[in-house]
C-alpha positions in Angstrom: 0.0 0.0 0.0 1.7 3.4 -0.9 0.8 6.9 0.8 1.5 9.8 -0.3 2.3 13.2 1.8 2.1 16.3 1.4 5.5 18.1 0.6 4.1 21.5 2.4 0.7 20.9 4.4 -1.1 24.0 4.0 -2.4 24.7 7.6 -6.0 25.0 8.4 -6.7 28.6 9.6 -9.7 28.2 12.7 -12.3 30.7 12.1 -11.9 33.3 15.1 -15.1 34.2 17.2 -18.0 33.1 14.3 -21.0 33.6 16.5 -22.9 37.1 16.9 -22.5 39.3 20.1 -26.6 38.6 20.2 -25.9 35.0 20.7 -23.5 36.1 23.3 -26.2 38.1 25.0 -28.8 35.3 24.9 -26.7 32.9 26.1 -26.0 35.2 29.1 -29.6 35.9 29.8 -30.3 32.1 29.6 -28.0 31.2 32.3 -28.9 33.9 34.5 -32.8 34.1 33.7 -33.6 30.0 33.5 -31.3 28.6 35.3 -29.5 26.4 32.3 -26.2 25.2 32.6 -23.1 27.2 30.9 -22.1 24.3 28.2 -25.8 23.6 27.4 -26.5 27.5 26.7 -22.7 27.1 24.8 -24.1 24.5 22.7 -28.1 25.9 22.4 -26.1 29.3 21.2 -22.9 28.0 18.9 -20.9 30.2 21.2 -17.1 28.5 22.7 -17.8 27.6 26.3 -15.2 29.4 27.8 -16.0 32.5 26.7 -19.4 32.0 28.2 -17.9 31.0 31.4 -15.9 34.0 31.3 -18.4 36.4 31.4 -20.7 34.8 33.8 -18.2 34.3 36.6 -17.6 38.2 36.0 -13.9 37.7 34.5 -15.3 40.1 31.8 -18.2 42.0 31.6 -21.4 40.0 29.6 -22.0 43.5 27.5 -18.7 44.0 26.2 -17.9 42.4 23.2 -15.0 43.9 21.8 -11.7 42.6 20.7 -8.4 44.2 21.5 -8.1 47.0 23.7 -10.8 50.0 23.7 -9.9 53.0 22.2 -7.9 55.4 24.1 -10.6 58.1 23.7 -14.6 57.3 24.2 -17.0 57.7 21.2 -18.2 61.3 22.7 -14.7 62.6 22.4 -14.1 61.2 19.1 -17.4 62.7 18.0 -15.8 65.9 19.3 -12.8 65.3 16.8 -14.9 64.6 14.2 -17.2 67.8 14.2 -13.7 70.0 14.7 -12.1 68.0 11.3 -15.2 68.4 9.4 -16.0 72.3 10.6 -12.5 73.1 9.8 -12.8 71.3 6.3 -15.9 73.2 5.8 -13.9 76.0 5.7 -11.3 75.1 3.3 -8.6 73.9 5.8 -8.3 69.9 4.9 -5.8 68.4 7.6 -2.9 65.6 6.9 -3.3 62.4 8.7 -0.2 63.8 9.9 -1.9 67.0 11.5 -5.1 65.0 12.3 -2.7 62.7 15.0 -0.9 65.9 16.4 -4.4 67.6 16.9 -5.9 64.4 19.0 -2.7 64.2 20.2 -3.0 67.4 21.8 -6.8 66.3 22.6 -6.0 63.4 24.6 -3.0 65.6 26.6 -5.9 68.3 27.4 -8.1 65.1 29.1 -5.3 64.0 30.7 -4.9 60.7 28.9 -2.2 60.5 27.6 0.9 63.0 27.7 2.7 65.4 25.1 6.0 62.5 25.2 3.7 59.5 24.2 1.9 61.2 21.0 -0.7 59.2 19.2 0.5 56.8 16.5 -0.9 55.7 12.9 -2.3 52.8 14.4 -4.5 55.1 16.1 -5.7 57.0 12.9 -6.6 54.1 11.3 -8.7 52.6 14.0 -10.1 56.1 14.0 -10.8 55.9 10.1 -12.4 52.7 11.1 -14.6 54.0 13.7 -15.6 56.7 11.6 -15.9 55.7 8.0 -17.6 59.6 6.9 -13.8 60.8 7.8 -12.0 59.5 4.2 -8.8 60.7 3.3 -8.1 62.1 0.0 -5.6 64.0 -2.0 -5.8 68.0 -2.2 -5.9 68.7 -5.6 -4.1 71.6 -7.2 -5.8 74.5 -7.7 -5.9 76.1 -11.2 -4.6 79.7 -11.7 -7.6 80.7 -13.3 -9.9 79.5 -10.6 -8.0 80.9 -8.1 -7.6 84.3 -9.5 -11.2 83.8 -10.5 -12.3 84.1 -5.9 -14.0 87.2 -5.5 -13.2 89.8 -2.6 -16.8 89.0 -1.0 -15.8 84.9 -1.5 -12.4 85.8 0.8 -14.0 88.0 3.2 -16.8 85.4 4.1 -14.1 82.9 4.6 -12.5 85.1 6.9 -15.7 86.3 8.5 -16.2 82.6 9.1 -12.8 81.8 10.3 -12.5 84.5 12.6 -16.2 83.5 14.6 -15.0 79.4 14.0 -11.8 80.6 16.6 -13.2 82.4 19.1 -15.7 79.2 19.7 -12.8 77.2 19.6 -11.2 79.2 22.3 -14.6 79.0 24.2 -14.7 75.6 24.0 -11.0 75.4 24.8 -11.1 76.9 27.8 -14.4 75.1 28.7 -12.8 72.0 29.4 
């Protein structure tokens, strides 16, 4: 009888956490509310055992369902970011992903969570991107001479109208805090 291996087994890759955070919760609510056991409200749900064990011995809390660490600032105070990027793009100044981590940067150093030494990284913007989908990053384009001689006196004094009240909210606010 002859068998045959395989010169380079390609390895089977386990699907990481397949069931819903739903069938988390009702899995929860079943041990607590009836009475069931943990590995039959495992098995009634599809969801691993010990992560249902996990949360009902309180080793994590039964709401949370999020891998990885939770973002250094809370949705509120990346809502905040948000309105200031989207204000200030409003008004014709588009920041760099760059300039976007220096600003939360300084954000998180005004709420005292993290410090001016430990900046925020690019790992952070593009958790943020993912948080926040409405906040895309594109190229500037260049401006045409034409166009730009083209902007109108009232055009440039609106914008600086618009500026001028935009910073003195921002210093409010600032100071606010």
């Amino acid at each position: 009888m002859l068998f045959f291996h395989q010169a380079h087994p390609t390895p089977v890759k386990k699907k990481y956490r397949v069931y819903s955070p739903s069938a988390l919760t009702s899995a929860y609510r079943m041990v607590k509310e009836e009475g069931i056991t943990v590995y039959r409200a495992s098995r009634m749900f599809n969801v691993p055992e010990r992560t249902r064990r996990d949360r009902f011995i309180g080793r994590i809390d039964p709401d949370l369902c999020i891998m990885g660490k939770l973002p250094l600032l809370d949705q509120l105070e990346e809502a905040k970011l948000v309105n200031y990027f989207k204000r200030m793009a409003d008004l014709g100044y588009g920041y760099t992903q760059q300039e976007c981590i220096a600003v939360a940067s300084e954000f998180a150093d005004q709420l005292g969570k993290r410090t001016k030494d430990k900046p925020l990284s690019m790992k952070w913007m593009k958790g943020f991107l993912k948080r926040w989908p409405e906040m895309r990053v594109t190229k500037p384009r260049a401006l045409e001479f034409a166009r730009a001689k083209m902007a109108s006196e009232v055009v440039v004094m609106t914008y600086f109208d618009h500026l001028e009240t935009f910073s003195k909210g921002i210093i409010y606010w600032i100071s606010h805090i």
